[in-house]
N, C-alpha and C positions, 0 to 999 in steps of 0.2 A: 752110618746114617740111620735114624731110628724112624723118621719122620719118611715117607716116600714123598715124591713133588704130589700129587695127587691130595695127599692129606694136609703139607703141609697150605695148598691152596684155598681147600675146602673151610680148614679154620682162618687163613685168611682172609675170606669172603664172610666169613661167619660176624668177624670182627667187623670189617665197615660197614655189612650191615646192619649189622647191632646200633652202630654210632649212624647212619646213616650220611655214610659218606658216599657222597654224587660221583664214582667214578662211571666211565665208558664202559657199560658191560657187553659191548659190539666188538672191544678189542681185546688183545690177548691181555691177561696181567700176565707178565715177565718172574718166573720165579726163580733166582737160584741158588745154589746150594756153596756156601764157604766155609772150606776147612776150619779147621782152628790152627790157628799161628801169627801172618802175614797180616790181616788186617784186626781179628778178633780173639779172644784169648776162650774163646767155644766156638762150637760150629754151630753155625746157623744157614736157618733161610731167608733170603731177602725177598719182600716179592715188593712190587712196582704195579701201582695201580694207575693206570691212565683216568687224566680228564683236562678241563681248562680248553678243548680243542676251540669251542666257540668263541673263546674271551681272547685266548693268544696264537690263535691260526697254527696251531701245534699243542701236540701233547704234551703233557707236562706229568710230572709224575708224585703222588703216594707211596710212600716207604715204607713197610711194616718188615719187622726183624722177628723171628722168630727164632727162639735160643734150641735147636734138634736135640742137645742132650737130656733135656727136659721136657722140652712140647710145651715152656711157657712164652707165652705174646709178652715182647717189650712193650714197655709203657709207654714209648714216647712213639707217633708213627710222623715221621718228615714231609714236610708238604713244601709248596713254594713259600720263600719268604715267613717260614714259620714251622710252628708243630702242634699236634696234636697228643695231650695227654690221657692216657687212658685208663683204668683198672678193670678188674674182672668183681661181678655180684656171684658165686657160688651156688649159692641157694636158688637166685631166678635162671645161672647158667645164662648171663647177658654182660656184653661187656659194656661200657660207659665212659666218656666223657668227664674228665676231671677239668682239665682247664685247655682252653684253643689258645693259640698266638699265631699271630698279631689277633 
């Protein structure tokens, strides 16, 4: 594990809100940590960002993957009924919005 949960949340937070994604910052985001094998061929962190509570009388969650062997942010982050694509600016050290779906 190169990433501790701590870090690997801090850049998770860094990223939506870069992108300015509305989640619940009242609740926990879910972070956790998966080997490499069974679901993924690296180990990553998954974290789960709640929101949506108002609109569907439940949480509903933001997926961002972050590859631990590296410390690089997936491009794609999962949302309901859609995703969110993203890249990194280097230079301003911001990440951004390439394209939403739906």
């Amino acid at each position: 594990m190169n990433l501790t949960e701590e870090e690997a949340l801090a850049l998770g937070i860094k990223v939506m809100s870069d992108i300015n994604f509305n989640y619940d910052n009242n609740v926990k985001v879910d972070a956790r940590y998966l080997e490499k094998g069974k679901y993924y061929d690296f180990n990553c962190w998954l974290l789960s960002f709640p929101y949506g509570f108002e609109d569907f009388d439940r949480y509903i969650y933001g997926n961002l993957m972050i590859d631990d062997d590296t410390g690089v942010v997936k491009k794609s982050i999962s949302i309901r009924n859609g995703s969110i694509t993203i890249d990194y600016n280097e230079e301003k050290d911001k990440y951004f919005i390439i394209e939403k779906r739906p």
